[in-house]
PDBQT receptor file of N, H, CA, C and O in Angstrom, charges set to zero:
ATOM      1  N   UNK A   1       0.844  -1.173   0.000  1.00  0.00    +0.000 N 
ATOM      2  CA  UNK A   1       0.000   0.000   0.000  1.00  0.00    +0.000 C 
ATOM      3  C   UNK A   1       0.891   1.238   0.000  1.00  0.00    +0.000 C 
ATOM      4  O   UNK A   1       1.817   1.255   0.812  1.00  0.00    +0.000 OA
ATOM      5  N   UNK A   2       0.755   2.050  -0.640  1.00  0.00    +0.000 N 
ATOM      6  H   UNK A   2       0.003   2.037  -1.300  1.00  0.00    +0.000 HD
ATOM      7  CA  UNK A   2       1.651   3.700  -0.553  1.00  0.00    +0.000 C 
ATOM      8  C   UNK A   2       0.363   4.507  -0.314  1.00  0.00    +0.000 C 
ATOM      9  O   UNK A   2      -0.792   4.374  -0.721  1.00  0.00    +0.000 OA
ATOM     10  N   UNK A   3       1.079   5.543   0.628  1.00  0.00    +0.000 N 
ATOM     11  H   UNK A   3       2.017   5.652   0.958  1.00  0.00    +0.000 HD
ATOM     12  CA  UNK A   3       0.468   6.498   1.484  1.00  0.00    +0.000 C 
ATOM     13  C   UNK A   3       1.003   7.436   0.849  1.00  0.00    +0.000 C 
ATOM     14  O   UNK A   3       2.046   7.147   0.264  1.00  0.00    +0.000 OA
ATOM     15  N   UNK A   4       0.499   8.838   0.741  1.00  0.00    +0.000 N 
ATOM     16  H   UNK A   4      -0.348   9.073   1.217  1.00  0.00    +0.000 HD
ATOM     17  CA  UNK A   4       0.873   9.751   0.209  1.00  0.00    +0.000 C 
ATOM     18  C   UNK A   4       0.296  11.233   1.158  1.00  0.00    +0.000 C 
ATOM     19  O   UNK A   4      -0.890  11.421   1.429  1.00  0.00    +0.000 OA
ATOM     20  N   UNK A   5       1.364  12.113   1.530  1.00  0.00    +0.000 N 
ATOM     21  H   UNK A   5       2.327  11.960   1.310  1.00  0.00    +0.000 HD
ATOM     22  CA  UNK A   5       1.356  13.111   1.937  1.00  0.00    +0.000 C 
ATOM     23  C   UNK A   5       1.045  14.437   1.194  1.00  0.00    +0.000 C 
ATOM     24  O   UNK A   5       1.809  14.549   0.235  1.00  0.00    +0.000 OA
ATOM     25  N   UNK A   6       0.362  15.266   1.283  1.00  0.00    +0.000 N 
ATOM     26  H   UNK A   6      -0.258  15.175   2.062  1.00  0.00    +0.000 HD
ATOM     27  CA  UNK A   6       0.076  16.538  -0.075  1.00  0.00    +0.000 C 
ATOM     28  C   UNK A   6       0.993  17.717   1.096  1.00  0.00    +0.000 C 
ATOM     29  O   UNK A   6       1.200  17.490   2.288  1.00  0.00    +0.000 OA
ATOM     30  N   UNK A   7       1.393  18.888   0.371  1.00  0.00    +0.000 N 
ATOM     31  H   UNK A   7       1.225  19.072  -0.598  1.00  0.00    +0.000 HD
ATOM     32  CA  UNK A   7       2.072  19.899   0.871  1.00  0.00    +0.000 C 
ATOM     33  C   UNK A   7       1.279  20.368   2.353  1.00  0.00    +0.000 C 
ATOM     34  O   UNK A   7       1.852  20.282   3.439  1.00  0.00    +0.000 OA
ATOM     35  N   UNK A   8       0.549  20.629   2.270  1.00  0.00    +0.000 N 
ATOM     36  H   UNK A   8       0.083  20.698   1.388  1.00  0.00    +0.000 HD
ATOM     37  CA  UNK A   8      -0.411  20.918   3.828  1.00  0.00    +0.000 C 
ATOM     38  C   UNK A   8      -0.934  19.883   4.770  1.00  0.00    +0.000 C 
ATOM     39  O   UNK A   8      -1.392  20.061   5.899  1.00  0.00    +0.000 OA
ATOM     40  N   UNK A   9      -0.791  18.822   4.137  1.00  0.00    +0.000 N 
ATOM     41  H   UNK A   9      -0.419  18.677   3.220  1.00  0.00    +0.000 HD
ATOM     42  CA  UNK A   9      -0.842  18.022   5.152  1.00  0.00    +0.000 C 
ATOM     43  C   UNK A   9       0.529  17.261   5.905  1.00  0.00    +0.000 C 
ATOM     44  O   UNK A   9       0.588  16.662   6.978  1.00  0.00    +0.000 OA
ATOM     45  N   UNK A  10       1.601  17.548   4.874  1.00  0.00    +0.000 N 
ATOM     46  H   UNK A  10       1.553  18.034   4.002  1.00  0.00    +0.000 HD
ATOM     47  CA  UNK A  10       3.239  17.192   5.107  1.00  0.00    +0.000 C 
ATOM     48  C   UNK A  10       3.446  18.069   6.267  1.00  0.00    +0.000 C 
ATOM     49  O   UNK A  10       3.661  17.533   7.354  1.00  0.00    +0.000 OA
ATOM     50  N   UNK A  11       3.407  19.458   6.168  1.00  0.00    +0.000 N 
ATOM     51  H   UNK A  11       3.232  19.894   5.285  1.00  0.00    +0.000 HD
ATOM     52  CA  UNK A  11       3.693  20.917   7.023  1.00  0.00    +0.000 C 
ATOM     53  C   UNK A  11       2.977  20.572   8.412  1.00  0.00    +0.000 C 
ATOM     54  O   UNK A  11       3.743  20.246   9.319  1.00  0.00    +0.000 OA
ATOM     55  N   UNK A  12       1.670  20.598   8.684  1.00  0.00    +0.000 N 
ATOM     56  H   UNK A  12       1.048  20.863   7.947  1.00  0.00    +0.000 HD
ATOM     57  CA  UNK A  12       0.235  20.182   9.745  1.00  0.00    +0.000 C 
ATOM     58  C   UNK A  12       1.322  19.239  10.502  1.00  0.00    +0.000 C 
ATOM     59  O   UNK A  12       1.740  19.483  11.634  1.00  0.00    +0.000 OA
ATOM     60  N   UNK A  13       1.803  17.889   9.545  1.00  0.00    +0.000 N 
ATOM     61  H   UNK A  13       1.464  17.691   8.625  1.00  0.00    +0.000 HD
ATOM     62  CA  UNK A  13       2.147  16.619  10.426  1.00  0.00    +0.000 C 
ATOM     63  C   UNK A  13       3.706  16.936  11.247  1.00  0.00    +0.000 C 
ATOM     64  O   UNK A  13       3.804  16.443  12.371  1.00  0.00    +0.000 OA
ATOM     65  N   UNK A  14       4.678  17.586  10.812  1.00  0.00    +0.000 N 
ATOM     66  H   UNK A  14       4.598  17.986   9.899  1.00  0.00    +0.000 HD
ATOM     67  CA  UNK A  14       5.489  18.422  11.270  1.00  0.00    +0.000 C 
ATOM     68  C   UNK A  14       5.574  19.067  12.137  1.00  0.00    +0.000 C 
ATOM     69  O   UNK A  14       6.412  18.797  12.998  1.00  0.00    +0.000 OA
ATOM     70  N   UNK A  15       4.662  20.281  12.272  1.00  0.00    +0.000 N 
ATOM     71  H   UNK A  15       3.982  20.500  11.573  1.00  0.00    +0.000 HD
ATOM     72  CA  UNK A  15       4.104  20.677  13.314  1.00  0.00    +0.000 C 
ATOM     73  C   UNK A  15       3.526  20.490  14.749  1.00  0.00    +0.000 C 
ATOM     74  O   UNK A  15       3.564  21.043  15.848  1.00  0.00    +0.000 OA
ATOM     75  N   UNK A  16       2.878  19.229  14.038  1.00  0.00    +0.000 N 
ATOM     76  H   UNK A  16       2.847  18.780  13.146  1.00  0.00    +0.000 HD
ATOM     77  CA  UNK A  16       2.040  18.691  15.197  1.00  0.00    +0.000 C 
ATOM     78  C   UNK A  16       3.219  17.501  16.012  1.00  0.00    +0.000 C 
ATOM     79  O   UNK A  16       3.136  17.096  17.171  1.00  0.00    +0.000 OA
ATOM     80  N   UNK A  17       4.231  17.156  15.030  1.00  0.00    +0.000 N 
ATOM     81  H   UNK A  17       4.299  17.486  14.088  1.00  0.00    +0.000 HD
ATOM     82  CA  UNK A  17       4.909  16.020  15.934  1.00  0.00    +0.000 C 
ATOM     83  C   UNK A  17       4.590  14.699  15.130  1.00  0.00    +0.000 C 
ATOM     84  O   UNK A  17       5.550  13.946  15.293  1.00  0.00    +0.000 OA
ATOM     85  N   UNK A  18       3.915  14.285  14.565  1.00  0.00    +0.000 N 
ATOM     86  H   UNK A  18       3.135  14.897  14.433  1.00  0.00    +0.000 HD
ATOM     87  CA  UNK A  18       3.255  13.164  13.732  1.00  0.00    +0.000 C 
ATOM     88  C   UNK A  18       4.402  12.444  12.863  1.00  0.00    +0.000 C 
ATOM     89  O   UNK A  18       4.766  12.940  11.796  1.00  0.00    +0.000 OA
ATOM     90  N   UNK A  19       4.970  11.219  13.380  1.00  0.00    +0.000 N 
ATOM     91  H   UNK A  19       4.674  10.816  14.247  1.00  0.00    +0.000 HD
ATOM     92  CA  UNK A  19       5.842  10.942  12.393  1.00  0.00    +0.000 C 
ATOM     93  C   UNK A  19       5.707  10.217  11.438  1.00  0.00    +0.000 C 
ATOM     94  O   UNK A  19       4.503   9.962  11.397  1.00  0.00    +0.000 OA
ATOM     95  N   UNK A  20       6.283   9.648  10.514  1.00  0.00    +0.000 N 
ATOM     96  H   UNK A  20       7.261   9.855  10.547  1.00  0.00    +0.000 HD
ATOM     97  CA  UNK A  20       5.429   8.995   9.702  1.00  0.00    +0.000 C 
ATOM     98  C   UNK A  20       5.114   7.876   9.757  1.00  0.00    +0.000 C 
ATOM     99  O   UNK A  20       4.249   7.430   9.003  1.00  0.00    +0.000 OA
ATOM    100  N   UNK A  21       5.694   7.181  10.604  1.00  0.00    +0.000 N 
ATOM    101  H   UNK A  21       6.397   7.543  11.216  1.00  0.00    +0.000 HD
ATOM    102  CA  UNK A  21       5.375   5.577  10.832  1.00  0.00    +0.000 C 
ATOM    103  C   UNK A  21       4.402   5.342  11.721  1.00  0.00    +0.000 C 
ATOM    104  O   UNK A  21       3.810   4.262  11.729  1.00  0.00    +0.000 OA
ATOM    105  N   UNK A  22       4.040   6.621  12.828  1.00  0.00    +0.000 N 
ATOM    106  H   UNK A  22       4.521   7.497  12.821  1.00  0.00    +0.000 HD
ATOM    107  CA  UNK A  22       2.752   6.394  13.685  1.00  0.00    +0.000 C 
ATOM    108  C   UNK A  22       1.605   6.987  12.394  1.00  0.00    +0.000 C 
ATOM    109  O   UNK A  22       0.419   6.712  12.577  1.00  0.00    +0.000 OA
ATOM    110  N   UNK A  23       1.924   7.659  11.322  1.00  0.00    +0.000 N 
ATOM    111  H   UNK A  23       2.887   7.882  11.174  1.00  0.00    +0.000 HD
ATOM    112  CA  UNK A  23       0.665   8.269  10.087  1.00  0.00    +0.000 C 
ATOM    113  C   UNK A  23       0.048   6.750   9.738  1.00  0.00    +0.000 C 
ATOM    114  O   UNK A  23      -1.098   6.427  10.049  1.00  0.00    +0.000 OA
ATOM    115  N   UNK A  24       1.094   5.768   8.965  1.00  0.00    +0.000 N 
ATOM    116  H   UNK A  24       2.026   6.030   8.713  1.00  0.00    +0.000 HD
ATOM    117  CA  UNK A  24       1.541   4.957   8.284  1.00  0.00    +0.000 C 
ATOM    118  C   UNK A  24       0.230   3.668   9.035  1.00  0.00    +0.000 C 
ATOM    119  O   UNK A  24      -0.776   3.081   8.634  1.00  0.00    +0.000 OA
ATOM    120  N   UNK A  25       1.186   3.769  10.524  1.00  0.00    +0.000 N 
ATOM    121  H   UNK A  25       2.003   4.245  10.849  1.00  0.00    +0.000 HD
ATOM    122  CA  UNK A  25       0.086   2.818  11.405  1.00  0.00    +0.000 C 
ATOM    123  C   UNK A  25      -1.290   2.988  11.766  1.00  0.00    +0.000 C 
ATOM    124  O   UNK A  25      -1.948   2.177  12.418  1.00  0.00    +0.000 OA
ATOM    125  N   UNK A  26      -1.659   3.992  11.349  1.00  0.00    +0.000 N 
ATOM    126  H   UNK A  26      -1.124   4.651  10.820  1.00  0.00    +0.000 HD
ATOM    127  CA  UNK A  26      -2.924   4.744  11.890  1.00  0.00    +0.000 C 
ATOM    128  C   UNK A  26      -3.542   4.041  10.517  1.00  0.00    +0.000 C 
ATOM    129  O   UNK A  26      -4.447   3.209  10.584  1.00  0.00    +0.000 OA
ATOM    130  N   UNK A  27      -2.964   4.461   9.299  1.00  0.00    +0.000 N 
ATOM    131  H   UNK A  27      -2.229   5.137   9.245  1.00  0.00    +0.000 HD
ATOM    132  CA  UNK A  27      -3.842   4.531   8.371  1.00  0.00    +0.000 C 
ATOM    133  C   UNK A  27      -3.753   3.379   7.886  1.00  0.00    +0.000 C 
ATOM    134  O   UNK A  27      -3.680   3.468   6.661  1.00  0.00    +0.000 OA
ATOM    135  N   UNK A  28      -3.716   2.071   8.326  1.00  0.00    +0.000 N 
ATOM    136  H   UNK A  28      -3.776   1.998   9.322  1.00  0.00    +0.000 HD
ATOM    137  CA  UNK A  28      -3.212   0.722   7.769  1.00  0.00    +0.000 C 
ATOM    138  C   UNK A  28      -3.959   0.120   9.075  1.00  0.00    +0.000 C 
ATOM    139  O   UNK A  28      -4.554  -0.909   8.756  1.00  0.00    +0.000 OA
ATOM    140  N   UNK A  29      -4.092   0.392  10.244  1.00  0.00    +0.000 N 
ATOM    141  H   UNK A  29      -3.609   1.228  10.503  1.00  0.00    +0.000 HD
ATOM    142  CA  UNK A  29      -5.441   0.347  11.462  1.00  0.00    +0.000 C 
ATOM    143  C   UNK A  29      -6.736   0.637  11.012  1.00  0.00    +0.000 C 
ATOM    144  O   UNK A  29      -7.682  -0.133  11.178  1.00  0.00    +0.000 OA
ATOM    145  N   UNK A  30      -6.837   2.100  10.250  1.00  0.00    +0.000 N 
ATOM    146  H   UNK A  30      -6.068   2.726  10.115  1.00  0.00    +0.000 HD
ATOM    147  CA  UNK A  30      -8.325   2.606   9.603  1.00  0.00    +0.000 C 
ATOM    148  C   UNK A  30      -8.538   1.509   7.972  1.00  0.00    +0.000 C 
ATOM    149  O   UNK A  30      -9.593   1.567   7.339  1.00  0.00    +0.000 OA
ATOM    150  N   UNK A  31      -7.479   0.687   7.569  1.00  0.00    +0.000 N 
ATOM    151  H   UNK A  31      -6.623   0.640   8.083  1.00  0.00    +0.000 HD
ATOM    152  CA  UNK A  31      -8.041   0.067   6.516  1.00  0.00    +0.000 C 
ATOM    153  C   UNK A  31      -8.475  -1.205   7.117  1.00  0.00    +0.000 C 
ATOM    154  O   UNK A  31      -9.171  -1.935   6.411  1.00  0.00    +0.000 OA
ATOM    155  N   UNK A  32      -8.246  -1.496   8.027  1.00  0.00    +0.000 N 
ATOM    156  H   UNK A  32      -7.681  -0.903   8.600  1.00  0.00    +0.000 HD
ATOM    157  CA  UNK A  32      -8.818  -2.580   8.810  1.00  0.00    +0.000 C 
ATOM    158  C   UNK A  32     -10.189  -2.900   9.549  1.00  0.00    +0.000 C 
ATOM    159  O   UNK A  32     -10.964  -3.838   9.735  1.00  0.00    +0.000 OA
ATOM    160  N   UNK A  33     -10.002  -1.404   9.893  1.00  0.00    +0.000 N 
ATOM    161  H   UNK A  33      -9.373  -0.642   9.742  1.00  0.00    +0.000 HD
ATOM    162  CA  UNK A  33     -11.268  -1.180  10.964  1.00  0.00    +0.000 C 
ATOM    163  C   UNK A  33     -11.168  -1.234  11.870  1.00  0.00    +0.000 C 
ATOM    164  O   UNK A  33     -11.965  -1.925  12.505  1.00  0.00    +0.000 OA
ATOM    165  N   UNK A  34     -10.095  -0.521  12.548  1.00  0.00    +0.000 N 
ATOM    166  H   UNK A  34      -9.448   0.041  12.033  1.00  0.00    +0.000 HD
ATOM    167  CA  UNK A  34     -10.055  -0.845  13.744  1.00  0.00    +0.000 C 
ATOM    168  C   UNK A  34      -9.566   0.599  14.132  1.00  0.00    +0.000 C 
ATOM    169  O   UNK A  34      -8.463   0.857  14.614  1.00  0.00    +0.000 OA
ATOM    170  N   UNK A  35     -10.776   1.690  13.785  1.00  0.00    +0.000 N 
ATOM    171  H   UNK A  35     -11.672   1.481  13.394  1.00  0.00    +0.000 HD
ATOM    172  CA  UNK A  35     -10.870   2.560  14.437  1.00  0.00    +0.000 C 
ATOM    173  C   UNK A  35     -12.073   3.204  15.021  1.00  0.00    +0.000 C 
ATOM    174  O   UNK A  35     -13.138   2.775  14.577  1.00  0.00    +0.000 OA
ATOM    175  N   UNK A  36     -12.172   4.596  16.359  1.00  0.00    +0.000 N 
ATOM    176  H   UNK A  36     -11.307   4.944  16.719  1.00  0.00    +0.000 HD
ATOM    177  CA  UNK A  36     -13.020   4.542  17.089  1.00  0.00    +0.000 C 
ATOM    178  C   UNK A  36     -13.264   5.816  17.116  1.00  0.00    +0.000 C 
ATOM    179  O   UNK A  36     -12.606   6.470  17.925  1.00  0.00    +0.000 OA
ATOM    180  N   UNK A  37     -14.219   6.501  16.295  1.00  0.00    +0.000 N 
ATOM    181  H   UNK A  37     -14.754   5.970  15.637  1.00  0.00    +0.000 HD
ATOM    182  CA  UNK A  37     -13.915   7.657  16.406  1.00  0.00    +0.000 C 
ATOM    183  C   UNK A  37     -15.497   8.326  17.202  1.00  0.00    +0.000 C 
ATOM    184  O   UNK A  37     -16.458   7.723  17.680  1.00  0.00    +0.000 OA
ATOM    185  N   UNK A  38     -15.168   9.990  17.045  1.00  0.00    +0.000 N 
ATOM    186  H   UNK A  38     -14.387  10.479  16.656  1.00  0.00    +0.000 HD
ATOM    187  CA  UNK A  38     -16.769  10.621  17.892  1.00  0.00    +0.000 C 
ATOM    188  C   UNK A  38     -16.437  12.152  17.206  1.00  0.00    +0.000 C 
ATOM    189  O   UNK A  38     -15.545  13.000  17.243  1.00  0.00    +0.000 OA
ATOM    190  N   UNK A  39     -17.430  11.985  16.718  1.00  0.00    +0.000 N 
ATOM    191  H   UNK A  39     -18.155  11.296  16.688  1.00  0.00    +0.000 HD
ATOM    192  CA  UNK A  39     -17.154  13.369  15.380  1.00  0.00    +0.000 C 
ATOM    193  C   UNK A  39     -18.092  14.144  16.058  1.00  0.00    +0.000 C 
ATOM    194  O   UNK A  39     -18.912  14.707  15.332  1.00  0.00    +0.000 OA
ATOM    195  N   UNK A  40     -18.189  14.325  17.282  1.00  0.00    +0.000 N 
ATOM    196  H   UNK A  40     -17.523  13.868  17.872  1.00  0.00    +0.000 HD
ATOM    197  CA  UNK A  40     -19.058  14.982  17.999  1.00  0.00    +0.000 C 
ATOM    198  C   UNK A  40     -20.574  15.446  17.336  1.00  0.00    +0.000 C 
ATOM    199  O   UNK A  40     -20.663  16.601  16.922  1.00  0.00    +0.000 OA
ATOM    200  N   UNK A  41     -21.241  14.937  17.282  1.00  0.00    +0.000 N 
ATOM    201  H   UNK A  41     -21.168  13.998  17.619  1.00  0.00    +0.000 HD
ATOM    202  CA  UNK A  41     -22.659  15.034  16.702  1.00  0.00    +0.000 C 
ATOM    203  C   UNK A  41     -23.300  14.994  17.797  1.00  0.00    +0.000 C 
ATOM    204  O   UNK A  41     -24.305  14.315  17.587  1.00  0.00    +0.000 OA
ATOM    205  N   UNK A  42     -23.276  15.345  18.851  1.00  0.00    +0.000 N 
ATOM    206  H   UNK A  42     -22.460  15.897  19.022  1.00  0.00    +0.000 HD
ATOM    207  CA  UNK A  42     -24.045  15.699  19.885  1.00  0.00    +0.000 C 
ATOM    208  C   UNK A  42     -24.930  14.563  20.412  1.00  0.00    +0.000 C 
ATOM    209  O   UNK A  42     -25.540  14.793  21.457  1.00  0.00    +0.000 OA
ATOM    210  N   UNK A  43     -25.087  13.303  19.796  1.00  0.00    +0.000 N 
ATOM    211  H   UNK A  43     -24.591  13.116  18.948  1.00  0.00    +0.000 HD
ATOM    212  CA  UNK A  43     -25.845  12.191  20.154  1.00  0.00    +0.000 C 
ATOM    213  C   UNK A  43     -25.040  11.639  20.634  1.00  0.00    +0.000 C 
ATOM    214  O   UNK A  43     -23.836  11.761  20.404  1.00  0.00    +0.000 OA
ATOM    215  N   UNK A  44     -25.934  10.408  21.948  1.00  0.00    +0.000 N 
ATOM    216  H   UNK A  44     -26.912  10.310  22.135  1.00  0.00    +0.000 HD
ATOM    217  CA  UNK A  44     -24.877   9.877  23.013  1.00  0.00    +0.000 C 
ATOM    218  C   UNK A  44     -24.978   8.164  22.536  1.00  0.00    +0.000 C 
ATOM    219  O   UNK A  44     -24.296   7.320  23.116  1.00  0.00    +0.000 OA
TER     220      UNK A  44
């Protein structure tokens, strides 16, 4: 699988500390499904 970074999101991950192998693992976790998210929609 190749992951690909665009200019503003390269800069953001920099910033924030984000390296690329925790990006890498995140997004190879989310092709799995094995993530948990709460996009805050106000329902409990």
């Amino acid at each position: 699988m190749q992951i690909f970074k665009n200019k503003w999101f390269s800069k953001f991950a920099r910033e924030e500390g984000i390296l690329d192998k925790e990006l890498c693992e995140a997004v190879r976790d989310a092709n799995r499904g094995l993530i948990d998210a709460d996009y805050g929609g106000g329902s409990a």
